[in-house]
ZAGU-866153 format. One line per 2 residues: number of its first residue (from 1); for each residue x, y, z of C-alpha. Coordinates in Angstrom, 2 decimals. Example, Ala and Ser with C-alpha at 12.3 -4.5 7.8 and 13.67 -1.06 7.14 Angstrom:
2
1	12.30 -4.50 7.80; 13.67 -1.06 7.14
% end
This chain:
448
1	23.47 -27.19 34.10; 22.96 -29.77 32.13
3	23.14 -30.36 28.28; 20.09 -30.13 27.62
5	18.73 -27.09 29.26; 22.42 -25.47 28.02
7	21.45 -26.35 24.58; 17.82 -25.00 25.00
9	19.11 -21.78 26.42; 21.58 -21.03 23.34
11	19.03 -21.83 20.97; 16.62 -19.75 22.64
13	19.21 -16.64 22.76; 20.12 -16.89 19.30
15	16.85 -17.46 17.76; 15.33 -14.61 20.01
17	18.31 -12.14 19.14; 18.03 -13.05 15.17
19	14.21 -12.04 15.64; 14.52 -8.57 15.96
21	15.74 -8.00 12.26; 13.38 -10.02 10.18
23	10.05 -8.24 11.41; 11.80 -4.74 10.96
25	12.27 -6.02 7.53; 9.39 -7.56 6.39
27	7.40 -4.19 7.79; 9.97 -1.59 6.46
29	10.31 -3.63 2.95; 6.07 -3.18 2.31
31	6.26 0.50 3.52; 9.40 0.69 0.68
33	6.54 0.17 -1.50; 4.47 2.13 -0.62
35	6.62 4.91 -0.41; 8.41 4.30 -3.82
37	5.32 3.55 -5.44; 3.74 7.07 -4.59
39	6.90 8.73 -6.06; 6.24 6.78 -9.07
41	2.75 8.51 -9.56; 2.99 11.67 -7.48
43	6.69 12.52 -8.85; 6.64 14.59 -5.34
45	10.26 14.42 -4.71; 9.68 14.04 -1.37
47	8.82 10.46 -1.81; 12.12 9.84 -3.57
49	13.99 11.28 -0.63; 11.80 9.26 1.76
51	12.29 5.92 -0.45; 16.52 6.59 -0.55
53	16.38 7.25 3.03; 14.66 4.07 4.07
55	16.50 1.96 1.66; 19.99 2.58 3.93
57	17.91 1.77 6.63; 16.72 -1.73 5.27
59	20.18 -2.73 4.00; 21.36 -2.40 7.48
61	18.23 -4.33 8.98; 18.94 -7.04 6.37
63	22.84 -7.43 6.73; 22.45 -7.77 10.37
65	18.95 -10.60 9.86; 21.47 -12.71 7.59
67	24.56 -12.47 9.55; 22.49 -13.65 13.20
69	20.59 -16.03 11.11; 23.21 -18.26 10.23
71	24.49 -19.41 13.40; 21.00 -21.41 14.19
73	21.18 -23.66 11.02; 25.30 -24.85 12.27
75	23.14 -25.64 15.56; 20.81 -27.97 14.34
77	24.27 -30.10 13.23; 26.10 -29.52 16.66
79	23.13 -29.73 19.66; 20.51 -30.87 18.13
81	22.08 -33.63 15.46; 19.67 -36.20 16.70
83	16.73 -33.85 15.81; 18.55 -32.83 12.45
85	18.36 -36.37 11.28; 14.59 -37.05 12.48
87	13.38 -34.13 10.77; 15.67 -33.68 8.06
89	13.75 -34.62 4.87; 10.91 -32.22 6.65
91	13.48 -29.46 6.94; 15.44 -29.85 3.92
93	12.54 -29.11 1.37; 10.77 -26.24 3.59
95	14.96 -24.62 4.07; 15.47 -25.57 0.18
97	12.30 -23.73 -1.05; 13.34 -20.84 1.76
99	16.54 -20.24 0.12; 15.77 -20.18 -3.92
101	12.48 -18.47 -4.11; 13.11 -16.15 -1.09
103	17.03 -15.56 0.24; 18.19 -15.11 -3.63
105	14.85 -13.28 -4.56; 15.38 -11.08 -1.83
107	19.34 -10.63 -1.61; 19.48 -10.29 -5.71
109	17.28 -7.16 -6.16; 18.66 -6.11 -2.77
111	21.71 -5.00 -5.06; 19.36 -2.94 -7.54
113	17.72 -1.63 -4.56; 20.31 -0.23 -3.23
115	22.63 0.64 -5.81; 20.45 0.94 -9.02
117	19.23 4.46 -8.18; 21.03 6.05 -11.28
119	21.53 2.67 -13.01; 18.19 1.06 -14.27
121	14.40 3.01 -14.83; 12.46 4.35 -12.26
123	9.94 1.34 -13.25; 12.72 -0.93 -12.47
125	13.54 0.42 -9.64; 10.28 -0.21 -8.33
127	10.06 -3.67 -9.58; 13.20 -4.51 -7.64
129	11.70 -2.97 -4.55; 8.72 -5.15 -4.45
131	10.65 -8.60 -5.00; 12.81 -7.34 -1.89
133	9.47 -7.03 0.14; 8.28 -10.35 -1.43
135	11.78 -11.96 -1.01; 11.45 -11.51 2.68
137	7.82 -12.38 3.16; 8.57 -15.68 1.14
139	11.73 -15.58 4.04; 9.02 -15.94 6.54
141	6.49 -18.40 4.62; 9.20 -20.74 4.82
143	10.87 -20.58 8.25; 6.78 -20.78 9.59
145	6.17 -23.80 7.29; 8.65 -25.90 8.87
147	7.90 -24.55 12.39; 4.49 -25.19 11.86
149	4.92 -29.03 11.17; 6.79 -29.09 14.56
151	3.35 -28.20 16.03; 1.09 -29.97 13.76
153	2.67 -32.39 11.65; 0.89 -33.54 8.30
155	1.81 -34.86 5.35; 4.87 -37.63 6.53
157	5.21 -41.26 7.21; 7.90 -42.78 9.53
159	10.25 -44.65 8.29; 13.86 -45.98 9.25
161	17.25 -44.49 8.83; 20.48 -46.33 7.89
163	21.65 -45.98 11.54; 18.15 -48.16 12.38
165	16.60 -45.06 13.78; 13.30 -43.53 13.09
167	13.01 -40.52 10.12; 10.25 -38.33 9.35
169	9.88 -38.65 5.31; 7.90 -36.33 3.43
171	4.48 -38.09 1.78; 2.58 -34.92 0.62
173	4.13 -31.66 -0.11; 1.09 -29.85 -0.03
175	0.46 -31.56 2.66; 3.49 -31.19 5.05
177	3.04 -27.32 3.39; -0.29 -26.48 4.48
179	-0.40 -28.60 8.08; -3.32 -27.24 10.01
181	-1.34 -24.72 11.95; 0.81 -22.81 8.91
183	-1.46 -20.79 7.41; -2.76 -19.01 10.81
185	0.95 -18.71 12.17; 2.10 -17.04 9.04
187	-0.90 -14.72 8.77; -0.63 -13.66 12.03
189	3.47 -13.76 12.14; 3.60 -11.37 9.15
191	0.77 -9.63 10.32; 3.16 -8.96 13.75
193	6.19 -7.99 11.37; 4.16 -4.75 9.68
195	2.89 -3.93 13.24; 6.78 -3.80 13.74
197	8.24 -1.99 10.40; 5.27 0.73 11.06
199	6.26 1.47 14.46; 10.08 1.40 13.33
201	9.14 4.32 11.10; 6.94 5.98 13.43
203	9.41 6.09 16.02; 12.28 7.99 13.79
205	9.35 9.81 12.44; 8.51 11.15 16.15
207	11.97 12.08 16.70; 12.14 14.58 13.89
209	9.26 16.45 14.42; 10.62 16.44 17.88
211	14.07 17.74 17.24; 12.20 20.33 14.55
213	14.18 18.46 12.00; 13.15 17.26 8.30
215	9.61 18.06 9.40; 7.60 17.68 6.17
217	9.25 14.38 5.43; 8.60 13.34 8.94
219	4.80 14.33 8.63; 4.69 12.25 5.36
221	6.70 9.30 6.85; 4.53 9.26 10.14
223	1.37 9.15 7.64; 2.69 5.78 5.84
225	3.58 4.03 8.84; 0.94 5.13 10.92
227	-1.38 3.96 8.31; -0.36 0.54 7.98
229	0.24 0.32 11.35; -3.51 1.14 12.09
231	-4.44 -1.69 9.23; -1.94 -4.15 10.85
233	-2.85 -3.70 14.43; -6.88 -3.64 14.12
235	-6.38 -6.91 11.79; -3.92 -8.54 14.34
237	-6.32 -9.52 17.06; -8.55 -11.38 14.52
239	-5.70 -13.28 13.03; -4.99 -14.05 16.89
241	-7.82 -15.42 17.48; -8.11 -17.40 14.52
243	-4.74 -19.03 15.19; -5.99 -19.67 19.01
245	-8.90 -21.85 17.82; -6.79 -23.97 16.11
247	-4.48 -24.51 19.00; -7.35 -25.57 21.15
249	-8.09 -28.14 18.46; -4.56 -28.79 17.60
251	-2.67 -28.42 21.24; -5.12 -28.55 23.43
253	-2.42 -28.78 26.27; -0.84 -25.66 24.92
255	-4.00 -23.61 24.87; -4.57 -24.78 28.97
257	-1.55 -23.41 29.65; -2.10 -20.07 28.13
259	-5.33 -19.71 30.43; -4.03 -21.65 33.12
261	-6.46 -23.82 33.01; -6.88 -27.21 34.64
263	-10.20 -28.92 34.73; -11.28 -30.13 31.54
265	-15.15 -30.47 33.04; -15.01 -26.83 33.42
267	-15.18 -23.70 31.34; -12.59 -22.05 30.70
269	-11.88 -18.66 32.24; -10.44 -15.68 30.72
271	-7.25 -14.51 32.18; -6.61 -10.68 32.38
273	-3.68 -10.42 34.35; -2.80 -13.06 37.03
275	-0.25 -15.40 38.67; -0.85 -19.71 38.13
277	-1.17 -21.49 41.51; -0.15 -25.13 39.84
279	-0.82 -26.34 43.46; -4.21 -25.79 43.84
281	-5.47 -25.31 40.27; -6.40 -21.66 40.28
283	-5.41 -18.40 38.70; -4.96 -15.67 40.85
285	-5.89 -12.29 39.44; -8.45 -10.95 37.35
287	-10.79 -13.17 35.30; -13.57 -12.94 32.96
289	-15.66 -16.28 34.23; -15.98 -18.72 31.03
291	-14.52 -15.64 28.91; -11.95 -18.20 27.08
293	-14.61 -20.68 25.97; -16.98 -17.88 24.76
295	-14.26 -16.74 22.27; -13.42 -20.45 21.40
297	-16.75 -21.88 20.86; -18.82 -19.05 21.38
299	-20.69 -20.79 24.45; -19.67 -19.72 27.96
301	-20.76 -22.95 29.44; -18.69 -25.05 27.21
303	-15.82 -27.10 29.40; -12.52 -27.02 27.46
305	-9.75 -29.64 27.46; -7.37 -28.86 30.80
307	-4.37 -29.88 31.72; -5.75 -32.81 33.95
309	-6.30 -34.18 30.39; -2.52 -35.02 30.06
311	0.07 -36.87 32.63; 2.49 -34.34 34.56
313	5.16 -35.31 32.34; 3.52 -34.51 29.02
315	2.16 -30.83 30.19; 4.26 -27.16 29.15
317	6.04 -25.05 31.59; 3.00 -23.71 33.22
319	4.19 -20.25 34.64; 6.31 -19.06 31.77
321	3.87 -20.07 28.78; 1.01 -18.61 30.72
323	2.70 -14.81 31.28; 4.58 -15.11 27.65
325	1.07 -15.38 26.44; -0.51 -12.44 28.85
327	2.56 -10.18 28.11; 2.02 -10.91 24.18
329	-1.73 -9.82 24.02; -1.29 -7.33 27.00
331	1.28 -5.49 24.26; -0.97 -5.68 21.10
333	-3.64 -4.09 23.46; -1.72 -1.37 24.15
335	0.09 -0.69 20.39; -4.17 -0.76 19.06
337	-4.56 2.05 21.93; -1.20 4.14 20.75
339	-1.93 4.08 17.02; -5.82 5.06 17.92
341	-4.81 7.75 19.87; -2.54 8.78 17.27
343	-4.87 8.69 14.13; -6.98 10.85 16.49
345	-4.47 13.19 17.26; -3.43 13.49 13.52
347	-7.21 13.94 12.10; -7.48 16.42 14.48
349	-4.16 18.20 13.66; -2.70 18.20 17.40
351	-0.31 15.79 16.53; 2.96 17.44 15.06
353	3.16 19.58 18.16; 1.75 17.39 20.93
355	5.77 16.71 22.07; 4.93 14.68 25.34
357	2.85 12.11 22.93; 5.86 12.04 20.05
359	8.08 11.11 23.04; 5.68 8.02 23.13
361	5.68 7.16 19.65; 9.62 7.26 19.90
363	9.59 4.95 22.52; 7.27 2.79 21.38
365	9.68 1.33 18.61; 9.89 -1.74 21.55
367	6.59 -2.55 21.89; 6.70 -4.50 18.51
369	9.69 -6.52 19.53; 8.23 -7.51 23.34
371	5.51 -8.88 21.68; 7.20 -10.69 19.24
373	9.32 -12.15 21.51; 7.04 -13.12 24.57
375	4.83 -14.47 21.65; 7.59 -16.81 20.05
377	8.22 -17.74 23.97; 4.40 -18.53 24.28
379	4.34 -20.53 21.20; 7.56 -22.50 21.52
381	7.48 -23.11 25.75; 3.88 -24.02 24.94
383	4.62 -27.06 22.57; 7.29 -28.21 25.12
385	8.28 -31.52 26.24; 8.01 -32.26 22.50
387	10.16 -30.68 19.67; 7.86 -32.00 16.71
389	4.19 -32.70 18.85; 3.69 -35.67 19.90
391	6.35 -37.30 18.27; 10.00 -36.39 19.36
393	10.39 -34.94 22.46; 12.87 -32.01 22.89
395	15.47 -34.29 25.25; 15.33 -36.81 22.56
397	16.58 -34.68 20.10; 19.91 -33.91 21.17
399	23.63 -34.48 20.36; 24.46 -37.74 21.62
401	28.71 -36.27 21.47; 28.31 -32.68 22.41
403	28.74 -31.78 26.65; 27.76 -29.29 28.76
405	31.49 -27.73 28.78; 31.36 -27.05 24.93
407	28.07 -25.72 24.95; 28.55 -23.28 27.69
409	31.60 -22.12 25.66; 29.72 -21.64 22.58
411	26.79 -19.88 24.69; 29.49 -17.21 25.99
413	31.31 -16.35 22.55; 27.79 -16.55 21.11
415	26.88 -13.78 23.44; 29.79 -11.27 22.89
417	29.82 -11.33 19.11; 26.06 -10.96 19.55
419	26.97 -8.07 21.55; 29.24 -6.56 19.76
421	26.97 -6.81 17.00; 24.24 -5.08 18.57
423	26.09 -2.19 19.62; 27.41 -2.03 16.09
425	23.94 -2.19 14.56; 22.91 0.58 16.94
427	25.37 2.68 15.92; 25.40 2.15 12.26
429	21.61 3.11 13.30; 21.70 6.38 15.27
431	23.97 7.60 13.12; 22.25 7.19 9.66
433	18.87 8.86 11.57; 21.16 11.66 13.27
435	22.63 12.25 9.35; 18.79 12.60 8.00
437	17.08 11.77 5.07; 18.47 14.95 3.51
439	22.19 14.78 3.89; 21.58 11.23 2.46
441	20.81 12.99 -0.29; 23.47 15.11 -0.12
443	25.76 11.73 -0.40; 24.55 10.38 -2.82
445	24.24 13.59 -5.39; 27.80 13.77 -5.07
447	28.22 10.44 -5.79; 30.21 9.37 -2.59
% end
């Protein structure tokens, strides 16, 4: 293989591993909250168990987010230098703003989180627990910010560097901030990450009243996360939408390739599940005739931008954008159905003994995480062959030193320590849910 696609490939893995943790966070830090906050007025100690319990949990999450995180910011200086140095000025203020008003917000109550039970007030406490959930939405603000002026840059000039190459240099802050794509990725991104904490705690929730174990704080724990799961996954599909419209306007190629759709005379169609036949223009499968430019523009009849708009050479992956984006909304369909079924099952007090439908809800814990990932796939393969839209194009950011040897090298150690890491955070994981919420309790009365 080449450098290029080598390079792609190792971003891709390590972005896409480092992606499970910061959802689970995000989610689990809001439900901390909640759950802390209901202590706070209840004084049910219940909720105090529940809030210890999930804190371990979190701090686990969290070590494993930072230490996967950091390997993708040393790659922008080794593959991708040429990139670094086009976008840097871009980068550097969205990274710089990431790390003082979220990473230290987040990390530096993280310690009174987790340590400051018996240390500081309940009130506190509390206060601590809600900069750790805002410290890692303000993670997320960030991170989309930048990626967002990859898709839809605003807010910049061009200017030259001191090697006589071009630069992207910041003209707006607000601007560059608020592009025309950030605000509808980040609402729908965090949106995506409580969808993913509130299945997290569904899933252990499950498990308990399965095993017969810690049964009232599962019941209370399955009520939380159910209920912001049912909030989350209900308001997920409008954010979706919302964020579609603007890539027809924004990247119109991007939004053909979700729908597979060619001919920019036409309407577009509506894809339910199918296969792209690049050869002959067509989708083949099921499709809802002019169903994708009813939801754009509300008219059936109205032709939508295709991909015989732009030259061969300027168009996404077809195939792989087209099923990242199916898979992605074929998985929030089915998480609205789950948490439906189970609000209906809970009103109607069937659920804490319907086993065959908890062994669901345990499972389901990987629902959130395929449809993060086939919708990071969908976004990213989508804006490809350009790295920042219509500007740089992804071969043109790349090391001009670095070979295919070196990156294949990196790509393999990558993998095992990623490995090892994974089975380690799995571990750590099974066994802190296998211990309980009360023998947690246990631990810590004792002080050990």
């Amino acid at each position: 293989m080449d450098v290029e696609i080598l390079s792609r490939i190792q971003f891709a893995f390590t972005i896409a591993f480092h992606y499970i943790y910061p959802p689970i966070s995000i989610g689990l830090g809001l439900i901390l909250v909640f759950m802390e906050g209901l202590y706070l007025k209840t004084k049910n100690p219940l909720y105090h168990q529940m809030t210890r319990f999930w804190v371990k949990i979190f701090a686990l999450v969290f070590g494993i987010g930072v230490a996967t995180g950091i390997v993708m910011e040393f790659e922008f200086g080794t593959n991708w230098a040429s990139y670094s140095r086009y976008v840097g000025d871009i980068f550097g203020s969205a990274l710089a703003a990431e790390g003082v008003f979220a990473f230290f917000l987040e990390s530096g109550f993280l310690a009174v989180l987790v340590f400051g039970w018996d240390r500081v007030s309940p009130k506190m406490h509390f206060f601590s627990t809600c900069m750790v959930s805002l410290g890692s939405t303000f993670s997320a603000v960030w991170i989309i910010v930048a990626n967002s002026w990859m898709q839809t840059p605003t807010g910049y000039r061009i200017v030259t560097d001191r090697q006589g190459g071009p630069r992207a240099e910041v003209t707006n802050f607000w601007e560059m901030v608020f592009n025309p794509s950030s605000v509808d990725r980040l609402m729908h991104t965090v949106s995506a990450a409580w969808i993913t904490g509130a299945f997290f705690v569904v899933s252990v929730s499950a498990y308990y009243l399965l095993k017969r174990r810690h049964v009232e704080f599962a019941q209370a724990s399955m009520k939380i996360g159910l209920g912001l799961a049912l909030f989350a996954s209900v308001l997920q599909p409008i954010l979706g939408h919302k964020s579609a419209v603007g890539v027809a306007a924004n990247q119109p190629a991007k939004m053909a390739a979700f729908e597979g759709h060619f001919d920019s005379t036409k309407p577009m169609n509506l894809a339910m599940i199918g296969w792209v036949n690049e050869a002959s223009g067509q989708v083949a499968g099921i499709t809802i005739p002019g169903g994708g430019s009813w939801l754009l523009t509300q008219n059936a009849s109205a032709p939508v931008t295709g991909l015989d708009a732009f030259l061969p050479e300027d168009r996404p992956p077809l195939q792989l954008t087209f099923q990242a984006y199916h898979i992605m909304v074929t998985v929030g369909m089915a998480m609205i159905g789950i948490v439906l079924i189970t609000y209906l099952l809970l009103k109607t007090g069937k659920l804490w003994t319907a086993d065959g439908w908890l062994r669901i809800l345990v499972l389901s814990v990987v629902l959130p995480q395929i449809g993060n990932q086939f919708g990071w796939i969908a976004a990213e393969v989508g804006r490809q062959p350009w790295i920042v839209y219509n500007m740089l194009r992804t071969s043109d950011g790349l090391s001009k030193v670095v070979n295919s040897n070196q990156v294949m090298t990196s790509l393999v150690l990558f993998g095992l320590v990623y490995l090892l890491l994974f089975v380690l955070f799995i571990y750590l994981l099974d066994r802190k849910i296998k211990q309980g919420p009360v023998l947690e309790e246990a631990v810590q009365t004792r002080g050990l």
